[in-house]
C-alpha positions in Angstrom: 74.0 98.0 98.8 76.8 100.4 98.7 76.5 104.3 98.6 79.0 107.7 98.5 78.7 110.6 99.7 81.0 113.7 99.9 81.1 117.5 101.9 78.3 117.0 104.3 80.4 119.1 106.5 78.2 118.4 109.7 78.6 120.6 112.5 80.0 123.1 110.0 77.7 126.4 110.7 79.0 128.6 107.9 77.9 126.4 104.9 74.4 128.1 105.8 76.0 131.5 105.1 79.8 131.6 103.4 80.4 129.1 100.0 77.6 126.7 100.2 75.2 128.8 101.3 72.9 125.9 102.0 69.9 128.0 103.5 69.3 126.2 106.8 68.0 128.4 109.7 70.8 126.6 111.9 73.4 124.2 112.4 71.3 122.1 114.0 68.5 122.2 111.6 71.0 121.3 108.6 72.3 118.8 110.9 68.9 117.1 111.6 67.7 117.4 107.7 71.2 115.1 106.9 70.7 112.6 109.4 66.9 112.0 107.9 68.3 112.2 104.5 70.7 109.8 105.4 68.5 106.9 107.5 65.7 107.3 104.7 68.0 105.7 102.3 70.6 103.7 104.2 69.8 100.7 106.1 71.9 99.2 109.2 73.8 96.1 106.5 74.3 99.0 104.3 78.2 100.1 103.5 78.3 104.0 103.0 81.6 105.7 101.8 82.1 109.2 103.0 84.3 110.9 100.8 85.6 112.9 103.4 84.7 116.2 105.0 82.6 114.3 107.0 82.6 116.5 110.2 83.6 119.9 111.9 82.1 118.7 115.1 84.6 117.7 118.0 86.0 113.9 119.1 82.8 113.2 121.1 80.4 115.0 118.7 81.0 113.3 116.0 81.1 110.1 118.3 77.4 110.7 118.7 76.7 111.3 115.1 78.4 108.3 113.7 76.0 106.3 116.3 72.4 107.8 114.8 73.9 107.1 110.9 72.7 103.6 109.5 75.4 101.8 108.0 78.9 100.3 108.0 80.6 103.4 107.0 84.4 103.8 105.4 85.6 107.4 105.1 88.1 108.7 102.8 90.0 111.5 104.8 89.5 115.3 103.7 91.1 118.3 104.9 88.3 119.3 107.4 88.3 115.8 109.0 90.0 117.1 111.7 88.0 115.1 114.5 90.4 111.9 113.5 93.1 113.9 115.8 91.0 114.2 118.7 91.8 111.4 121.6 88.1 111.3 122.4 87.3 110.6 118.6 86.5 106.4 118.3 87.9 105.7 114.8 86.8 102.2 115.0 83.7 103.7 114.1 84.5 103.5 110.5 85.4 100.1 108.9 88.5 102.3 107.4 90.2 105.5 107.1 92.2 105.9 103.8 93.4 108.8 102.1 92.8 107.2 98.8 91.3 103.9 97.7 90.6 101.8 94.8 88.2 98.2 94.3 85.9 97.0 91.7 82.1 97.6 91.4 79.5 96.6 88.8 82.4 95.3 87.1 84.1 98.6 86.8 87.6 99.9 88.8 86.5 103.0 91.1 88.5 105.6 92.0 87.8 107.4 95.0 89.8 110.4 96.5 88.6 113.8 99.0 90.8 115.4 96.0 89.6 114.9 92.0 92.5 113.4 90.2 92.5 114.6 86.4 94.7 111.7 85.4 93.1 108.5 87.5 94.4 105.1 87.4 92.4 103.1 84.8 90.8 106.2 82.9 91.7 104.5 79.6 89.0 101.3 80.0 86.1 100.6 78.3 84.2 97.1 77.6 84.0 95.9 74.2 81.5 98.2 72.9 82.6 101.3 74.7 81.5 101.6 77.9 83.3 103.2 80.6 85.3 100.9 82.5 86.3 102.9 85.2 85.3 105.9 87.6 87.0 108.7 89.1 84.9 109.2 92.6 85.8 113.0 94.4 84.9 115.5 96.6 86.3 118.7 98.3 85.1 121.2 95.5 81.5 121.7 96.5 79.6 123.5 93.8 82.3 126.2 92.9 84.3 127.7 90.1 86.9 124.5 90.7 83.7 122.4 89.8 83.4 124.6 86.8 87.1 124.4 85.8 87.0 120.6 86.3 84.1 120.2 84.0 86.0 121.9 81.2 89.2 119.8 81.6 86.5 116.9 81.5 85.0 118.3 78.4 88.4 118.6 76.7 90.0 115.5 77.6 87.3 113.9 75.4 87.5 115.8 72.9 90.9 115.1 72.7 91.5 112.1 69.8 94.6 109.7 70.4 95.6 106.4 68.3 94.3 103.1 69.2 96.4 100.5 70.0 96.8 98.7 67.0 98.1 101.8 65.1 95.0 102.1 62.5 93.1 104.4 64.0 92.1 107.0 66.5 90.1 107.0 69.5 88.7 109.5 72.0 90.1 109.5 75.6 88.0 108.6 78.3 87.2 110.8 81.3 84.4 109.8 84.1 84.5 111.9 87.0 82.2 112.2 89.5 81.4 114.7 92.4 79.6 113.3 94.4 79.0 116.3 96.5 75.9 116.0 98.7 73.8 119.1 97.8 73.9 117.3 94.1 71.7 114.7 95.8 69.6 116.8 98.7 72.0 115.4 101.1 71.1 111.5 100.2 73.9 109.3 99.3 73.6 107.4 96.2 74.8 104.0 94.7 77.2 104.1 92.1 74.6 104.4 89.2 72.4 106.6 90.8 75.7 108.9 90.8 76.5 108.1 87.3 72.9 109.5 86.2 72.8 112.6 88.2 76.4 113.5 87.3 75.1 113.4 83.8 72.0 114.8 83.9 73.6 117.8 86.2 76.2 118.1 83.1 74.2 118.1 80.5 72.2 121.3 82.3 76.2 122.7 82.9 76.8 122.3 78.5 73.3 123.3 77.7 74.4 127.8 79.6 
């Protein structure tokens, strides 16, 4: 099973009181509720992609963290990832670090950057009877008025109309990006359709104000 996950921002004690404002008593505490959040739903043959802002904790730290996470873990680098410089920091703890990245799942291309890209690589596919053929996987943005903006451009990219291919007719563009932030999900990373329906359902509430 692979899951994503994106901003968990470990170690990072002002996400209880500036921007997220996630409410934990301490750093420690939010720490602690992550980690369970995590091992509930990961298991040790699992692959977890972090879709960066993993950490604000030091080399060694974050050492220690990466040891009590279940999984084989990949990290796409954000710009609070700044244990990768430390000397004491093993990197072999991830399978890979990768500012950007792109593979197939559930048939699909996925897209996955720390930064959302409004004009991904393979935003055009669908199957044969419409379905999205491709993903746009991002983080950095939390749950703020860049979410909000994003979700607009989203909302007017498909309801923008351009010719099909043959000439005879006109088609809607695709757009399918996903923030897969972890206060979406409670802190609990999520597969690739499990992140497909709560994007929606969280967009759908976004439409509905």
């Amino acid at each position: 099973m692979r899951y994503y996950i994106a901003d968990s921002h470990f170690f990072h004690r002002k996400m209880n009181t500036d921007m997220d404002k996630r409410g934990f008593s301490s750093v420690e505490e939010m720490n602690e509720y992550m980690i369970k959040k995590w091992n509930n739903k990961v298991r040790p043959q699992d692959e977890i992609v972090i879709l960066g802002d993993f950490s604000m904790g030091k080399g060694v730290e974050t050492n220690e963290l990466l040891d009590r996470l279940n999984g084989i873990k990949y990290l796409i680098e954000g710009n609070h990832d700044k244990y990768l410089d430390d000397r004491k920091f093993d990197r072999s703890k991830f399978r890979w670090i990768k500012p950007y990245h792109e593979f197939k799942e559930n048939k699909c291309k996925i897209v996955i950057s720390h930064y959302p890209i409004m004009c991904y690589n393979g935003q055009y596919r669908v199957d044969d009877k419409g379905n999205p053929r491709a993903y746009m996987l991002y983080g950095h943005v939390h749950d703020s008025h860049d979410e909000r903006l994003i979700h607009q451009f989203q909302n007017q990219i498909r309801d923008t109309v351009v010719p099909t291919k043959d000439g005879n007719g006109v088609r809607n563009i695709e757009c399918h990006m996903i923030n897969c932030f972890c206060m979406y999900s409670d802190y609990e990373p999520l597969t690739l359709d499990e992140w497909i329906e709560n994007d929606r359902v969280r967009r759908e509430k976004l439409d509905r104000k």
